[in-house]
N, CA, C and O atoms as a Maestro MAE file, in Angstrom:
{
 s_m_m2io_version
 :::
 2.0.0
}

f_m_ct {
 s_m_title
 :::
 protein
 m_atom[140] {
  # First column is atom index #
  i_m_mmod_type
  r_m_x_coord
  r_m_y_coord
  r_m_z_coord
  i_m_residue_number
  s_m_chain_name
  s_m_pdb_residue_name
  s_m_pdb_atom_name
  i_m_atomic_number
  :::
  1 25 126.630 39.990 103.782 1 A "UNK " " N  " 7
  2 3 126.787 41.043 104.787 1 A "UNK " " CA " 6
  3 2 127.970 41.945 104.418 1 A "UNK " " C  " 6
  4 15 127.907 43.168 104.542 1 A "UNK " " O  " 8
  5 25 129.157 41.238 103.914 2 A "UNK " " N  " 7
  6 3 130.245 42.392 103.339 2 A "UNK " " CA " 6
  7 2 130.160 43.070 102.255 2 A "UNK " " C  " 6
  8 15 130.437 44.267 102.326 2 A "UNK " " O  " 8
  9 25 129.910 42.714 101.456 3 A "UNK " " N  " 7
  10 3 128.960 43.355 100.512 3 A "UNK " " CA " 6
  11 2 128.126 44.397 101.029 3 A "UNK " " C  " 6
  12 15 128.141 45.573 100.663 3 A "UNK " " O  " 8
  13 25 127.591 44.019 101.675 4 A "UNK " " N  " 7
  14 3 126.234 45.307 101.425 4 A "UNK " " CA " 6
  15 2 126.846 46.452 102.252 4 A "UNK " " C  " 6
  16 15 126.490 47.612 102.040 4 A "UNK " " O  " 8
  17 25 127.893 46.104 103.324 5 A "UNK " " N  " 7
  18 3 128.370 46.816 104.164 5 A "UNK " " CA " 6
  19 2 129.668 47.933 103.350 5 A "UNK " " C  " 6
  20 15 129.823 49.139 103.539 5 A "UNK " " O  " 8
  21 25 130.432 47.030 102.455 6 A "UNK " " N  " 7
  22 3 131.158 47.986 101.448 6 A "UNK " " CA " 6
  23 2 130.521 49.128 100.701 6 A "UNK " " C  " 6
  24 15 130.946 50.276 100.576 6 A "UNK " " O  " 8
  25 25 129.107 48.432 100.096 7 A "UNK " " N  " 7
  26 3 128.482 49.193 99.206 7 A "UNK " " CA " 6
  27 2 128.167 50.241 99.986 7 A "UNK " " C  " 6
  28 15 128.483 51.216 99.305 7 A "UNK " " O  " 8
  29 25 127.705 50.644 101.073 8 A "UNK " " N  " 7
  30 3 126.889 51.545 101.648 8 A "UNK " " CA " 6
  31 2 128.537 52.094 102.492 8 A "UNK " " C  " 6
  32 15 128.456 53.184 103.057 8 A "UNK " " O  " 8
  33 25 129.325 51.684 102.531 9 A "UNK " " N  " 7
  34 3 130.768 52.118 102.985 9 A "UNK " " CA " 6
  35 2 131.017 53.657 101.810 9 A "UNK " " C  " 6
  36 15 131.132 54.856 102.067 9 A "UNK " " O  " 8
  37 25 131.022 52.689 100.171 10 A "UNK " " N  " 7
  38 3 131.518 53.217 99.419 10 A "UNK " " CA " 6
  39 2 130.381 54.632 99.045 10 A "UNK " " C  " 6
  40 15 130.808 55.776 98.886 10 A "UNK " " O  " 8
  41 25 128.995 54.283 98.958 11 A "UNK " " N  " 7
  42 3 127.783 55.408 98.939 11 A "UNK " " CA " 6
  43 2 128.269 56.639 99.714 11 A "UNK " " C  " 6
  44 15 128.698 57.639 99.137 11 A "UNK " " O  " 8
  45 25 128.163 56.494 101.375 12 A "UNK " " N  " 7
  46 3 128.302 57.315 102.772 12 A "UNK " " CA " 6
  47 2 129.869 58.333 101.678 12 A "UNK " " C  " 6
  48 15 129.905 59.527 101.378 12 A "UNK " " O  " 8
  49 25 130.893 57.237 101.374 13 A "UNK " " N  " 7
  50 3 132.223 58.451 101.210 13 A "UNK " " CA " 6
  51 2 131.297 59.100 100.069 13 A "UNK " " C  " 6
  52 15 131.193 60.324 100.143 13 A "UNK " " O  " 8
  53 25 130.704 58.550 99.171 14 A "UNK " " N  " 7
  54 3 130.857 59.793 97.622 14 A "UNK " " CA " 6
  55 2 130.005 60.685 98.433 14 A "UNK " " C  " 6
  56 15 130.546 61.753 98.719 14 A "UNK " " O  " 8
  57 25 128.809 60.510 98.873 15 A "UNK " " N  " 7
  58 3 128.038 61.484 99.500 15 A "UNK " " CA " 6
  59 2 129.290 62.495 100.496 15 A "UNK " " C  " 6
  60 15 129.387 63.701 100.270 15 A "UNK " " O  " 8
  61 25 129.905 62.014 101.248 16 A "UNK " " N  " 7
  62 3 130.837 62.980 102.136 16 A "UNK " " CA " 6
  63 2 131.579 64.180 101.270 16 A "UNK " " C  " 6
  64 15 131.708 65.371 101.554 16 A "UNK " " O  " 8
  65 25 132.045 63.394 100.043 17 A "UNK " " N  " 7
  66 3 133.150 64.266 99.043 17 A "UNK " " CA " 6
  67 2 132.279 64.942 98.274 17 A "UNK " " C  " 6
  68 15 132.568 66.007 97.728 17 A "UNK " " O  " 8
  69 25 130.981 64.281 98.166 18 A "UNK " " N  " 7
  70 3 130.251 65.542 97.572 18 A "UNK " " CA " 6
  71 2 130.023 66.689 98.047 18 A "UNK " " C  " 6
  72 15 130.001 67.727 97.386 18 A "UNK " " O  " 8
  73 25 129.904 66.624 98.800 19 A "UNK " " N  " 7
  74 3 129.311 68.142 100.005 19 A "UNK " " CA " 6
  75 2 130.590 68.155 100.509 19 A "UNK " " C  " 6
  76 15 130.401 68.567 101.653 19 A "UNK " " O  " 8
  77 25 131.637 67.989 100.402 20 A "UNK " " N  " 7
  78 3 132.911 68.498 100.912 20 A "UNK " " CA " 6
  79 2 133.466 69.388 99.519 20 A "UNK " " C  " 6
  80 15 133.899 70.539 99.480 20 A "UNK " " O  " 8
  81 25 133.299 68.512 98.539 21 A "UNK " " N  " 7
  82 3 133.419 69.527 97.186 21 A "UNK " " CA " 6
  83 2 132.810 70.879 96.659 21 A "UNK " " C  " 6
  84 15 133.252 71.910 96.153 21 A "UNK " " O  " 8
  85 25 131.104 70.181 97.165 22 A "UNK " " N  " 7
  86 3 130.150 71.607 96.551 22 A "UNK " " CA " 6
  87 2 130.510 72.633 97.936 22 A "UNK " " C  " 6
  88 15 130.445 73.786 97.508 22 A "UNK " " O  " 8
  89 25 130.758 72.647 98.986 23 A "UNK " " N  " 7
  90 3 131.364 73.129 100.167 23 A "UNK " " CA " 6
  91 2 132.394 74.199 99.488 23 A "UNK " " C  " 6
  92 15 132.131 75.367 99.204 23 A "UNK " " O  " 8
  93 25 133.931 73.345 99.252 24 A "UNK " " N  " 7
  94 3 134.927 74.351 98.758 24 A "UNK " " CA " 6
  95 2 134.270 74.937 97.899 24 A "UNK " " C  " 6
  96 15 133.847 76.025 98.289 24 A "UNK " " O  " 8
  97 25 133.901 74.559 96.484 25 A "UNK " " N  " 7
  98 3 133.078 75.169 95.657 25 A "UNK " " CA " 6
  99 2 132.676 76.719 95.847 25 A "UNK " " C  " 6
  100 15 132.960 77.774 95.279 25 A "UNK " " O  " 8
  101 25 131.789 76.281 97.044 26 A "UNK " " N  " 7
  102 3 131.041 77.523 97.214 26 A "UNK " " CA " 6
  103 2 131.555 78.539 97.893 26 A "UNK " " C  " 6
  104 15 131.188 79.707 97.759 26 A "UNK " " O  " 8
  105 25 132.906 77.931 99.069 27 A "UNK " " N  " 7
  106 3 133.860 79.107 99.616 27 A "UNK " " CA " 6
  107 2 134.819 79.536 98.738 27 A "UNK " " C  " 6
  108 15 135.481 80.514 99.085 27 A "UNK " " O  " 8
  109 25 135.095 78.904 97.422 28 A "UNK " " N  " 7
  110 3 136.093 79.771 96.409 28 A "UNK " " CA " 6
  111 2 135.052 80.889 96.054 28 A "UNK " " C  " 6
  112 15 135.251 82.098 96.173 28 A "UNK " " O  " 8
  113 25 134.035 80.352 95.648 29 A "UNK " " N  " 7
  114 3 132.781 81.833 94.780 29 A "UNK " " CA " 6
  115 2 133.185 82.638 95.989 29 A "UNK " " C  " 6
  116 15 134.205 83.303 95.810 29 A "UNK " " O  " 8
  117 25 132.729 82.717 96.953 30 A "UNK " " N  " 7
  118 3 132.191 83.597 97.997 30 A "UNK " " CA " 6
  119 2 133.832 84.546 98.032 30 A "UNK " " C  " 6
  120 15 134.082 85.742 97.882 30 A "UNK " " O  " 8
  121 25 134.586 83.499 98.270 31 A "UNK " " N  " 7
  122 3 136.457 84.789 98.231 31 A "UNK " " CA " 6
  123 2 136.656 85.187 96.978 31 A "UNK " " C  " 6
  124 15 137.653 85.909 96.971 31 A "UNK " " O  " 8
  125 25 136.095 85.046 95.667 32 A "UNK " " N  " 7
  126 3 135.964 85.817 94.859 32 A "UNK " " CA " 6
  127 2 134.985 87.117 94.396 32 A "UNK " " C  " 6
  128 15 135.030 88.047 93.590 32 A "UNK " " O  " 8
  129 25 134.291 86.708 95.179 33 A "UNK " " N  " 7
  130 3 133.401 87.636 95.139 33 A "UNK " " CA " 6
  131 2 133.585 88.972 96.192 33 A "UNK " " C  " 6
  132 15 133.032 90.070 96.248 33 A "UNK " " O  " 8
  133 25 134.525 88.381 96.902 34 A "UNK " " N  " 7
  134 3 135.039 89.340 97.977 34 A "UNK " " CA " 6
  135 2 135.633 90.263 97.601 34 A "UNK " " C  " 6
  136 15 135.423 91.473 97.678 34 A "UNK " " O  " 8
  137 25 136.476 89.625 97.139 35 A "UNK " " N  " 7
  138 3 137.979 90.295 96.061 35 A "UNK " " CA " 6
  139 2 137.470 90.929 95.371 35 A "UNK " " C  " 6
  140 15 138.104 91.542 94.512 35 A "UNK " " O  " 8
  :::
 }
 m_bond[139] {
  # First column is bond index #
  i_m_from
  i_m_to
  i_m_order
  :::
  1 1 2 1
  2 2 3 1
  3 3 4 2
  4 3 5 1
  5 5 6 1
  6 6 7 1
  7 7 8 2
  8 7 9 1
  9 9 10 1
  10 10 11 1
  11 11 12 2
  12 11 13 1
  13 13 14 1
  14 14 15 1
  15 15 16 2
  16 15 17 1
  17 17 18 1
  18 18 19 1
  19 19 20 2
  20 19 21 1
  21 21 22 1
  22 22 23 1
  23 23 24 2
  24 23 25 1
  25 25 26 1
  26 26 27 1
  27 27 28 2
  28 27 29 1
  29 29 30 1
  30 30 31 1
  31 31 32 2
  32 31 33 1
  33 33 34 1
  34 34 35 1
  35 35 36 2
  36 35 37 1
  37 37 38 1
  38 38 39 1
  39 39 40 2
  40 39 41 1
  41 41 42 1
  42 42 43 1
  43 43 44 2
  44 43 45 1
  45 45 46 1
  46 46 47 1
  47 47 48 2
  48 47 49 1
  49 49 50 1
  50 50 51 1
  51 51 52 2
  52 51 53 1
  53 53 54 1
  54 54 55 1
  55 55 56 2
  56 55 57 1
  57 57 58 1
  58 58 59 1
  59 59 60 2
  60 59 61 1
  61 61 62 1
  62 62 63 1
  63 63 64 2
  64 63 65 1
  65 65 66 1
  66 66 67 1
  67 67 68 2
  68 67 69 1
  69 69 70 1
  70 70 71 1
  71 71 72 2
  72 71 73 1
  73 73 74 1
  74 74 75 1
  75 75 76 2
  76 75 77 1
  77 77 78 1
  78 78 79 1
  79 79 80 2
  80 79 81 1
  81 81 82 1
  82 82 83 1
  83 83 84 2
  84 83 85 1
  85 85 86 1
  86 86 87 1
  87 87 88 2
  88 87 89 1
  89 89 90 1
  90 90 91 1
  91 91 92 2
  92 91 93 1
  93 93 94 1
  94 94 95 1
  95 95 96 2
  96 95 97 1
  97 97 98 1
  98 98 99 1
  99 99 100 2
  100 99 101 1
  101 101 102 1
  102 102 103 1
  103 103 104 2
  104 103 105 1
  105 105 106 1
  106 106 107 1
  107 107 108 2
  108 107 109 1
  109 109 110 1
  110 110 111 1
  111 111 112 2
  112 111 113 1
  113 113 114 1
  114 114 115 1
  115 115 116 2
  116 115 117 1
  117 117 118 1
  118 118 119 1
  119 119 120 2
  120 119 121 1
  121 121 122 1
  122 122 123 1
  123 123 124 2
  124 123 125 1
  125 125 126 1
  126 126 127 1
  127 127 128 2
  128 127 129 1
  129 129 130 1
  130 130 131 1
  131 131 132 2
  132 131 133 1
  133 133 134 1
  134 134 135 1
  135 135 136 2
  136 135 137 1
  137 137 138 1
  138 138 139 1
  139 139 140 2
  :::
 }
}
């Protein structure tokens, strides 16, 4: 049970920081593109 509960702990964050990354990502393009 701890196990599987870490693993899917540790999945949920990379998924979060992913789309928190491609997120900034895409608001740096967009204020450069402003500029």
């Amino acid at each position: 049970m701890t196990s599987i509960s870490i693993v899917f702990f540790l999945l949920g964050a990379t998924i979060l920081w992913g789309g928190f990354m491609v997120t900034l990502a895409i608001t740096i393009k967009n204020e450069r593109k402003t500029n």
